[in-house]
C-alpha positions, -999 to +999 in steps of 0.1 A: +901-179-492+905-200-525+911-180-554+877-174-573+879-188-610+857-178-637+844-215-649+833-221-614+813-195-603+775-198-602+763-160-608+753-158-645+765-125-650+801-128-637+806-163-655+795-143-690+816-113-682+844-112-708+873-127-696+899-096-693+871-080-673+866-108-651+901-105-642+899-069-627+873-079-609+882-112-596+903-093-567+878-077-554+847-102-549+846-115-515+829-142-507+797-131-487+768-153-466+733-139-479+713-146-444+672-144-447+661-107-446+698-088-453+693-058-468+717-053-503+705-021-509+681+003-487+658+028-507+678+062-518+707+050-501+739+054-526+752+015-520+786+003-512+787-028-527+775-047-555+760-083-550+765-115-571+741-139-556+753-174-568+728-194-541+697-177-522+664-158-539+668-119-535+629-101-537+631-064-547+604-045-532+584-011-537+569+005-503+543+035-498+546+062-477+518+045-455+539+016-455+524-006-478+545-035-496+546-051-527+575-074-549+582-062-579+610-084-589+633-112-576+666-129-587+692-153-577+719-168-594+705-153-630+714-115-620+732-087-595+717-057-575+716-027-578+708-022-614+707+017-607+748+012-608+746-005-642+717+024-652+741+056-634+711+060-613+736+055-584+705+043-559+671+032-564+639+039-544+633+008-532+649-023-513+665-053-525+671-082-495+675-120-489+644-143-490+660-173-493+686-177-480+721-183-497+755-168-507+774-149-531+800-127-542+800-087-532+825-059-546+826-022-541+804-008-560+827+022-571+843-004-591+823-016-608+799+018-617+840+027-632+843-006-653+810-003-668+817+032-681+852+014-693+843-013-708+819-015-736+810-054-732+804-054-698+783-025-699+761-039-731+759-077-707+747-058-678+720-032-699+705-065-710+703-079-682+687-046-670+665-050-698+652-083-688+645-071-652+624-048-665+602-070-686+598-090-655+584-058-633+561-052-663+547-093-659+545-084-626+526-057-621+504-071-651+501-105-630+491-083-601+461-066-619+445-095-639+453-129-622+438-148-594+457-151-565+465-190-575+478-182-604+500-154-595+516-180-565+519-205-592+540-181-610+562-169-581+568-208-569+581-212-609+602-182-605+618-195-568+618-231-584+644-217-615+662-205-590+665-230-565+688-265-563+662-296-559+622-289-554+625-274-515+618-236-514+626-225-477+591-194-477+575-181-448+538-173-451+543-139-442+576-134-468+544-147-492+522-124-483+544-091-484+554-110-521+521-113-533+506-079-518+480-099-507+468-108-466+481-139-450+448-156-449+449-154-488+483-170-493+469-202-470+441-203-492+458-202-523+487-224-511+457-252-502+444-251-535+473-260-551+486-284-527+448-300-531+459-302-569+491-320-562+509-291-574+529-288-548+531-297-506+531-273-481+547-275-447+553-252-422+584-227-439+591-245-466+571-256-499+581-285-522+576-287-559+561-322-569+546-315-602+562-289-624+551-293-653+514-293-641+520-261-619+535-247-652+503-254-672+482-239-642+499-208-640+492-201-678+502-171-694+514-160-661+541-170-662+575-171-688+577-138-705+606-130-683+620-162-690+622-157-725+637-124-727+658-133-703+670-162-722+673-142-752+695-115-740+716-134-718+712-170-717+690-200-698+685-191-661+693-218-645 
């Protein structure tokens, strides 16, 4: 395998590292494929690895005991999983997996819980990004309770779209529906509407983005208050 080089790499997180912290790690990150629907981290499982997506959409997502689903967050090439490492939580109660598919860079997990509690900078890049995921599972769950189920798709197309190369997103209705916490019927619905506004076009397992800027508008205040902290603790996500 080529030798991974810090002004190369995609992942937003390992191209900011500083630069003698990069170099410990560098050893360690393999090369991974990041198929549709693998897992990075199962809930109150204590992971082995860290992930570094630098192409692919991850969706984080909270499950009742009766088996209910809902996304509370989602990241690509702007972050890592599992933030309980960076938080010494150690595991999380919920599960992080592919929804687009992609690749990326994995390393033990060990390591890198022992490097944050080493090295000051790497710990203060990786609390804000921390930060920032937060603020986004606060928009979230704020979307959730007071927007229309138009909107909140407008939002999460915007959020795949920063996050994606060109204006195809590879989604299945049912990833949408599990996304949205909503019933597949709704997602056509709401995917109709839009396309009906030229927002976007749908085809079976994959949605195209031809207006951004008018799906932007649409989604209102929806959507960007994760951008914007995320832009001002670590830089643009893209």
């Amino acid at each position: 395998m080529a030798e991974v080089r810090q002004d190369t790499v995609r992942n937003n997180l390992l191209r900011l590292m500083p630069a003698n912290v990069f170099e410990q790690i560098r050893p360690h990150l393999e090369h991974v494929p990041l198929s549709r629907g693998f897992e990075m981290s199962a809930p109150l499982q204590q992971p082995a690895h860290a992930y570094f997506p630098e192409v692919g959409i991850a969706s984080i997502v909270a499950e009742s005991a009766e088996g209910q689903k809902a996304e509370i967050g989602i990241f690509g090439r702007d972050g890592m999983t599992p933030t309980a490492l960076v938080l010494d939580a150690k595991k999380d109660p919920y599960s992080t997996f592919m929804q687009v598919e992609g690749y990326g860079y994995r390393m033990p997990a060990s390591l890198l819980t022992e490097l944050i509690q080493r090295e000051r900078e790497l710990q203060n890049l990786l609390n804000r990004y921390a930060q920032a995921m937060a603020v986004q599972s606060a928009y979230t769950s704020l979307s959730n309770a007071v927007h229309h189920i138009d909107v909140r798709l407008a939002r999460w197309i915007l959020m795949c779209h920063d996050r994606t190369d060109g204006d195809e997103i590879s989604l299945t209705h049912e990833f949408l529906s599990i996304m949205l916490a909503v019933r597949r019927p709704s997602v056509t619905t709401a995917l109709h509407v839009l396309e009906g506004r030229k927002f976007i076009y749908s085809e079976r397992g994959v949605i195209i983005v031809r207006d951004r800027a008018a799906l932007e508008e649409f989604a209102r205040d929806a959507y960007g208050k994760y951008e914007q902290e995320y832009e001002r603790l670590i830089g643009p996500i893209g």
